[in-house]
N, C-alpha and C positions, 0 to 999 in steps of 0.2 A: 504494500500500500504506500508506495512513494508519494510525499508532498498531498500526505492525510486523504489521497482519494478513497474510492471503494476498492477494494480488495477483489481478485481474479474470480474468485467463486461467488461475491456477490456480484458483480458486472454479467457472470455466467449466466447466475439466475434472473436479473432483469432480462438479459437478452433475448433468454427462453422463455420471458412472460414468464415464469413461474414466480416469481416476484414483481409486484409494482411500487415504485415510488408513490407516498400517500403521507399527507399532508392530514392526520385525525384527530389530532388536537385531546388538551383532557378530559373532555367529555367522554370520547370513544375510550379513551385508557378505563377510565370509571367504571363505566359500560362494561367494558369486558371482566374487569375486577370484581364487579359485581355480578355476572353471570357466573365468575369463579367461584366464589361464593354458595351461589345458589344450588349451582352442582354438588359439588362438595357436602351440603344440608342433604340434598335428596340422597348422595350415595352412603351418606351415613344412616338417614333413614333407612331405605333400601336395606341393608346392612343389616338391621335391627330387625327385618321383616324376614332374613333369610336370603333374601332377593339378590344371591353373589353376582349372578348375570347382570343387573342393571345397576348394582355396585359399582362395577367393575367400568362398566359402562360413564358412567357420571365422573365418578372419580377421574378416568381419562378429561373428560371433555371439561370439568373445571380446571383441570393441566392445560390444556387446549387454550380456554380464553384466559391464563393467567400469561401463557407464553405471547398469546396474541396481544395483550396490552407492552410486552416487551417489543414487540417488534413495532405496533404502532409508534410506541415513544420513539424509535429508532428511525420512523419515516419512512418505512413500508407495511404492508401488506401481502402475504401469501397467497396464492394458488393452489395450494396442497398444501397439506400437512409433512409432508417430504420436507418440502422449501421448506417451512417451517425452520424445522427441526436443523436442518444446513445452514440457516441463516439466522438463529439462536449460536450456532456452536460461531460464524466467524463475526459477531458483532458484539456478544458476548463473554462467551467461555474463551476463547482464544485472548483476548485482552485483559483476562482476568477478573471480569465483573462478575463471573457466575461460575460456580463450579463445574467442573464436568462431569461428577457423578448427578448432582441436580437434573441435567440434561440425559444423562442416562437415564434416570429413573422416570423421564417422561418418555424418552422411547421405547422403555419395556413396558407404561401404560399404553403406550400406544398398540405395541404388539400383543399387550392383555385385551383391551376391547377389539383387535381387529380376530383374535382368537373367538371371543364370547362372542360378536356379532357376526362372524363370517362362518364360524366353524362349527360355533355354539357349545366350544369348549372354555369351562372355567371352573373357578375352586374359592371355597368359603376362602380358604389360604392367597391365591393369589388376590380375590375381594381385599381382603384386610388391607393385605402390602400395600397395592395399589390406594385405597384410601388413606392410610400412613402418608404413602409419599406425597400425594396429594396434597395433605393439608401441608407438609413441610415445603412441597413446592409455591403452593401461594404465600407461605410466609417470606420464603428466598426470593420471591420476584417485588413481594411490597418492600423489602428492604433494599433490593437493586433500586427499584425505581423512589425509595424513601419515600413512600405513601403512607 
């Protein structure tokens, strides 16, 4: 990233439209903070009902809009969840603002709900984890963005 441009993998991902440059302001940060939230309530309810498949499920997707208010503040917007997850790790974890097991532990949420909702495999055990990480995921992204 010479003379502070974008970095080759994010130039890669604009160019592929899998990333847009987005102007969202902190309302949309909120927004998504609070969708975090709300997931996170249901997969613990969920939880409590037994309900590991939609656990499992929520829990991801509050990881989903807690990452997605990171990337707003950063002045884009995703296309996938892939680009996501690529453009967490170089704007991010590569600089040091965010760990890299934090980003791990959203990509094995990820690969937990794409298990439960694609394959329709899941477990009280991975339910749990994934809502653990969960909630340490939105606490690690409010302190990144000092919310």
């Amino acid at each position: 990233m010479a003379g502070g441009g974008v970095s080759t993998t994010i130039r890669r991902l604009l160019e592929e439209r899998r990333l847009i440059r987005a102007r969202l302001g902190h309302e949309a940060v909120r927004k998504e903070l609070s969708g975090a939230e709300y997931d996170l309530r249901r997969a613990d309810a969920s939880l409590s009902e037994g309900d590991f498949k939609w656990a499992t499920v929520k829990a991801y997707y509050s990881m989903f809009h807690a990452a997605r208010a990171l990337l707003y503040t950063a002045g884009y917007r995703e296309r996938s969840h892939a680009a996501l997850v690529t453009a967490l790790r170089e704007l991010y974890v590569k600089p040091g603002k965010l760990a890299e097991d934090a980003l791990g532990n959203f990509e094995n949420a990820m690969d937990l709900r794409e298990e439960a909702d694609y394959a329709l495999t899941f477990s009280e055990q991975g339910a749990r984890r994934v809502v653990k990480d969960a909630e340490r995921f939105i606490v690690t992204v409010r302190t990144v963005l000092q919310i």
